[in-house]
C-alpha positions in Angstrom: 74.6 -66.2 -10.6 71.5 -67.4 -8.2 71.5 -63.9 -7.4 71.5 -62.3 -10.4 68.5 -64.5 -11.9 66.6 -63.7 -8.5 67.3 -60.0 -9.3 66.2 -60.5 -12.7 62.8 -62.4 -12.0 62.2 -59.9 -9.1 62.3 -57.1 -11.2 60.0 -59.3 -13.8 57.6 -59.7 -11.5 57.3 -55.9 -10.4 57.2 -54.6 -14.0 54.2 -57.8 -14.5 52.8 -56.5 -11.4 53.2 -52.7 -12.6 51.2 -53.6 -15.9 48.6 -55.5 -14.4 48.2 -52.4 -12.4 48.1 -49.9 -15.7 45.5 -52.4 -17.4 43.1 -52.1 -14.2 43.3 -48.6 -14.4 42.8 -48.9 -18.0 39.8 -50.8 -17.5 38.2 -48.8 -14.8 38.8 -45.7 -16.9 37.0 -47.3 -19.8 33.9 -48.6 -18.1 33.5 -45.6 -16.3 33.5 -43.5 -20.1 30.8 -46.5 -21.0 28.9 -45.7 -17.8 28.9 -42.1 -18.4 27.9 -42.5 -22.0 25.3 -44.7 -21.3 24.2 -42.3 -18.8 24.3 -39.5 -21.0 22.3 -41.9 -23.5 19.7 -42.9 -20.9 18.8 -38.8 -20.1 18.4 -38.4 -24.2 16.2 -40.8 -24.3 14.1 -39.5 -21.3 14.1 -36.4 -22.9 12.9 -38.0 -25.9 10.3 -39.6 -24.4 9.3 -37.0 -22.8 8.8 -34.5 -25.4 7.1 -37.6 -27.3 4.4 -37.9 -24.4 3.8 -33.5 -25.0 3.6 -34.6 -28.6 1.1 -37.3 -28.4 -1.0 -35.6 -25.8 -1.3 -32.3 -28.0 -2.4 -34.9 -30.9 -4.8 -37.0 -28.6 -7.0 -33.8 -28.1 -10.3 -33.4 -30.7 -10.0 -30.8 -33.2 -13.7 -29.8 -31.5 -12.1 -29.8 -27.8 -12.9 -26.3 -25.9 -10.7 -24.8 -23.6 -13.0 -21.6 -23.5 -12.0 -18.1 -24.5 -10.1 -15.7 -23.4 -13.5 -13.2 -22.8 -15.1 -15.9 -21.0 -12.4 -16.7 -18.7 -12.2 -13.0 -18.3 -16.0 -12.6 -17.6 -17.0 -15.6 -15.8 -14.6 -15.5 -13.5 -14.7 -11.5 -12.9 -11.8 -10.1 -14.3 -13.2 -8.1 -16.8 -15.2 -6.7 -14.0 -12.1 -5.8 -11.8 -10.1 -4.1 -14.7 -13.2 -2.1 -15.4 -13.5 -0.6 -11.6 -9.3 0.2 -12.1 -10.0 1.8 -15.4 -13.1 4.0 -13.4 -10.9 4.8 -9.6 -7.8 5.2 -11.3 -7.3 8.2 -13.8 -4.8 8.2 -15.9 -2.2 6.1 -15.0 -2.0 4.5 -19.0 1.3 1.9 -18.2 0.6 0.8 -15.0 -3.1 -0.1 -16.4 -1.5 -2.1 -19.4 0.9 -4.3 -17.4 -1.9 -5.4 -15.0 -3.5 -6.4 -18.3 -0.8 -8.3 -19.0 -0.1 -10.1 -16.0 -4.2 -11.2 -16.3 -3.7 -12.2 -19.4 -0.9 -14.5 -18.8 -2.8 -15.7 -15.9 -6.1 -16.2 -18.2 -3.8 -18.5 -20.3 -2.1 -20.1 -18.0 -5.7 -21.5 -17.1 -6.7 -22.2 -20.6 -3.5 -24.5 -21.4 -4.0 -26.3 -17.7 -7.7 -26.7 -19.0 -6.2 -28.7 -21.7 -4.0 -31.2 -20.1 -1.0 -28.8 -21.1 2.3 -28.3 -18.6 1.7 -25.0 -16.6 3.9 -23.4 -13.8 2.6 -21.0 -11.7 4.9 -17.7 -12.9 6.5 -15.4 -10.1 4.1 -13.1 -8.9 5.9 -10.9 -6.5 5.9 -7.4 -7.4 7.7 -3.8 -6.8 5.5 -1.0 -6.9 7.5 2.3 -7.8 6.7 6.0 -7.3 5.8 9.0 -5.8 3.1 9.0 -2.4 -0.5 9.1 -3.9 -0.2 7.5 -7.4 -2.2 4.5 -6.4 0.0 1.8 -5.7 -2.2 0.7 -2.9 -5.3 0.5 -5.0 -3.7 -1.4 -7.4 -2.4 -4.1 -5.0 -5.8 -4.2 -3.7 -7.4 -4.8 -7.3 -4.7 -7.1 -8.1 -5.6 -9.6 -4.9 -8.8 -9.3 -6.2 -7.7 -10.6 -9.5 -5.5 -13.2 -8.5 -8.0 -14.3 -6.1 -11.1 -14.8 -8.7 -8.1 -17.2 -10.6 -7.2 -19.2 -8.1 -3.9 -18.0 -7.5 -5.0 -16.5 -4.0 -7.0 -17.9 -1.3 -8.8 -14.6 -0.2 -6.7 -12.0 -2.2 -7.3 -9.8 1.0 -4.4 -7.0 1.2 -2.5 -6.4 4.2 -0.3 -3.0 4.3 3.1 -2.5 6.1 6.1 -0.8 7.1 9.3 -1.1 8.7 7.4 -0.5 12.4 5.0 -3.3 11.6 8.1 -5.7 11.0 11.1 -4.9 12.6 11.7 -5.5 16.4 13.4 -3.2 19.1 15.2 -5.2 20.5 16.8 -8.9 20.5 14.4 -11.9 19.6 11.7 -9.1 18.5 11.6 -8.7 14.8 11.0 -12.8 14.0 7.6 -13.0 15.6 6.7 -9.6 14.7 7.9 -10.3 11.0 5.6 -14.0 10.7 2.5 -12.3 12.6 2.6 -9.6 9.9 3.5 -12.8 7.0 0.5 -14.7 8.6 -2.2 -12.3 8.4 -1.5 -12.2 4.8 -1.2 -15.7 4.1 -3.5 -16.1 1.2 -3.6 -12.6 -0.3 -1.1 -9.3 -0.7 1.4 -7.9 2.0 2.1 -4.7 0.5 5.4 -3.6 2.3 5.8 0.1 2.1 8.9 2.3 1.5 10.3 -1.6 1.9 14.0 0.2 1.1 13.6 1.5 5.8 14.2 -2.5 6.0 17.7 -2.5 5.3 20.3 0.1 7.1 23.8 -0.1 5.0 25.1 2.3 7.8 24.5 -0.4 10.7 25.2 -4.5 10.4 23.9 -5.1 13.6 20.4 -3.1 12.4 17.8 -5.9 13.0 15.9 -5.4 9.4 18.2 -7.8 8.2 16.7 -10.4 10.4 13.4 -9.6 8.5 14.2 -9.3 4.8 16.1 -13.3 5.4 12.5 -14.1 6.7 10.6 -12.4 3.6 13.1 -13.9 1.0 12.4 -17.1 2.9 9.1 -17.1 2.6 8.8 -15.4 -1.0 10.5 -18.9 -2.2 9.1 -21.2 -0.1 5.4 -20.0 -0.2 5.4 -18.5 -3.5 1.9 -20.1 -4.1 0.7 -18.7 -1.2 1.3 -15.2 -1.1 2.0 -12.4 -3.1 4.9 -9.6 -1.8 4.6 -6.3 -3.3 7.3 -3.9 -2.5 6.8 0.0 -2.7 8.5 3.1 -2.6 10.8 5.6 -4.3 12.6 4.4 -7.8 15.8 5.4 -7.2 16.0 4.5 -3.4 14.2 0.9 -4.4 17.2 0.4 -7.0 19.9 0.8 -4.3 17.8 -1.5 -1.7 17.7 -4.5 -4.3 21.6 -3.6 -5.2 21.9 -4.4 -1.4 19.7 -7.6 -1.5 20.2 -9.2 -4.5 18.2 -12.3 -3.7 15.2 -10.1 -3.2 15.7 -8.3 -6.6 15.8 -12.0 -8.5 12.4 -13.1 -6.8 10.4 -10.1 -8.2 8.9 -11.2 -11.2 6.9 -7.9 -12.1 8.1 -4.5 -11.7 5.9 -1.5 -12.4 6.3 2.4 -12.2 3.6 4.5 -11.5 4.2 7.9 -12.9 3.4 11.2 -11.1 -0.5 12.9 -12.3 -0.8 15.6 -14.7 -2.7 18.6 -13.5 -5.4 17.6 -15.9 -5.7 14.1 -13.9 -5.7 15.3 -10.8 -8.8 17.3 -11.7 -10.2 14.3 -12.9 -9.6 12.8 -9.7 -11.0 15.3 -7.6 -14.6 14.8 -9.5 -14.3 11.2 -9.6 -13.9 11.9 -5.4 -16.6 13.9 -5.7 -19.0 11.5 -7.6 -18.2 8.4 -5.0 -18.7 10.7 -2.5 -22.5 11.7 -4.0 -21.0 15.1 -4.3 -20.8 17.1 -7.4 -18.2 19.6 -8.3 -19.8 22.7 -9.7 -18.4 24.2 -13.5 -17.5 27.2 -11.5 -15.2 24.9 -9.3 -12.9 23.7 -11.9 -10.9 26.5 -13.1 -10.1 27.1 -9.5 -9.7 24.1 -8.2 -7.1 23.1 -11.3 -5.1 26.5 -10.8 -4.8 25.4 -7.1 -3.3 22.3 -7.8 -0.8 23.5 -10.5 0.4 25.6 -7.8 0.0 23.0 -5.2 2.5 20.5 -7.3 5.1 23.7 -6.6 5.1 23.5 -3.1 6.7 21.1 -0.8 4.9 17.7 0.9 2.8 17.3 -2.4 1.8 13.1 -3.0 -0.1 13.7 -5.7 -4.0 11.8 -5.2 -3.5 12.1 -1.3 -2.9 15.8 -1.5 -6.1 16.0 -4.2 -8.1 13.9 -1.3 -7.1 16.6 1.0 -8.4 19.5 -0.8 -11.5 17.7 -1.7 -12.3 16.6 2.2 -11.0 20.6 3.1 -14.0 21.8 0.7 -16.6 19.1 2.0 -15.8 20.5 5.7 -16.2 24.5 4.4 -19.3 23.2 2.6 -20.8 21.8 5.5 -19.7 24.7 8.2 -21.9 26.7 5.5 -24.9 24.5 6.0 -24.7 24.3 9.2 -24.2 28.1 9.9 -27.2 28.8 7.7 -28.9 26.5 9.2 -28.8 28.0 12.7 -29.1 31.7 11.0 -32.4 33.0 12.7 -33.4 34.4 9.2 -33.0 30.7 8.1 -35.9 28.3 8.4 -33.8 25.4 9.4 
């Protein structure tokens, strides 16, 4: 009998022990749902508070409180002024034109609302440049430095051009110092990487462009503020580079095409050549110089304002073989 009450208050005392156990369990459970819902409370009423401060702050400024204007952002600061000199060196080129507008514009007000005590953050402004050679993507990245620059949101806005050469190594323990000499000289304005799609090889792991684009995506993230990264080149070979490199893809926040010339424009640009140049195309010229470059756009190697630049510096040297024949003509008087 002594035995089997033992049994019997053993067993009592594991199944008290068993539900003492279940109820502290029980109780941990339940403070850790209070916890968590006073947690979840607490981050409301940050929030709340929060969007109470925006609230106030909006209400605390004067009816008669000036930001400034748009125009006078964009003329004291000399925007206007640089969108002006794109609309006169760059013919044509209608899209590319608009969304550097827009990008200043965004900029413009970006200023405006920090003028005004408002929450601002500075937007991505890494970019890929696409197109065919000579449709003024380097002009562009220089005007846009400029821009960015007279803003604020570049140091210098100087431009710095590249390629693969300029960034990749030849060997082992080459390509990191000559990629962050190349990142350095920039620091402050535009590194325009060209034909940026040479950095990667899909064909070779071991290629040591890899080593380069980690350093770029490191430093477009880390000194976003800093510097600007335009990448250039072909459309469809630019697509398959960012299907490579996703991470380089995510940090470009504008991407812009720059379509090929019409005949008509390249004409254009041949005067406006001419004109910086203190040259003047004669009437005469025209007609033969636009049925030579509708024929011209036929033929293989053609890059569009690069290949009009050629012509036009062909003709300056004929011109001045002329003059300088004539001039030592002995029927000439000097």
């Amino acid at each position: 009998k002594k035995q089997g009450v033992c049994g019997l208050n053993a067993s009592s005392d594991s199944d008290n022990s068993k539900l003492a156990e279940a109820l502290k369990e029980a109780d941990i459970e339940a403070r850790k749902i209070r916890e968590e819902a006073e947690k979840r409370k607490m981050e409301e009423e940050k929030i709340r508070q929060k969007k109470q401060m925006k609230i106030d702050r909006l209400n605390a400024i004067p009816e008669e409180a000036e930001a400034g204007t748009v125009e006078e952002f964009m003329y004291k600061d000399g925007v206007k002024e640089i969108l002006e000199k794109l609309d006169t060196d760059l013919v044509g080129l209608i899209p590319v034109k608009s969304r550097v507008r827009e990008i200043a514009a965004l900029l413009v007000v970006d200023k405006l609302r920090r003028n005004l005590g408002l929450d601002t953050s500075v937007p991505s402004l890494h970019m890929c440049f696409t197109g065919a050679p000579g449709t003024g993507k380097t002009t562009v990245a220089m005007r846009m430095g400029q821009i960015l620059q007279r803003m604020g949101y570049s140091r210098s806005g100087h431009l710095v051009v590249a390629t693969r050469d300029d960034l990749v190594g030849q060997y082992v323990g080459h390509t990191a110092p000559k990629t962050k000499e190349v990142i350095k000289k920039a620091m402050g304005g535009v590194l325009l990487i060209d034909e940026a799609y040479y950095l990667y090889n899909a064909s070779n792991d071991r290629d040591y462009g890899q080593e380069s684009i980690e350093i770029l995506l490191n430093v477009m993230e880390e000194n976003r503020e800093d510097i600007v990264i335009v990448l250039a080149g072909y459309k469809d070979r630019m697509d398959k580079f960012f299907s490579f490199i996703p991470g380089m893809s995510s940090r470009v926040g504008n991407h812009i095409e720059f379509p090929n010339y019409e005949p008509e424009e390249l004409l254009g640009i041949a005067k406006v050549m001419c004109r910086d140049l203190e040259y003047e195309m004669s009437v005469d010229s025209e007609p033969i110089f636009f049925e030579y470059i509708k024929k011209r756009m036929t033929m293989p190697y053609f890059s569009n304002a690069r290949t009009v630049r050629n012509a036009v510096d062909r003709a300056r040297m004929r011109a001045a073989i002329r003059l300088f024949n004539k001039a030592f003509d002995q029927s000439s008087d000097g």
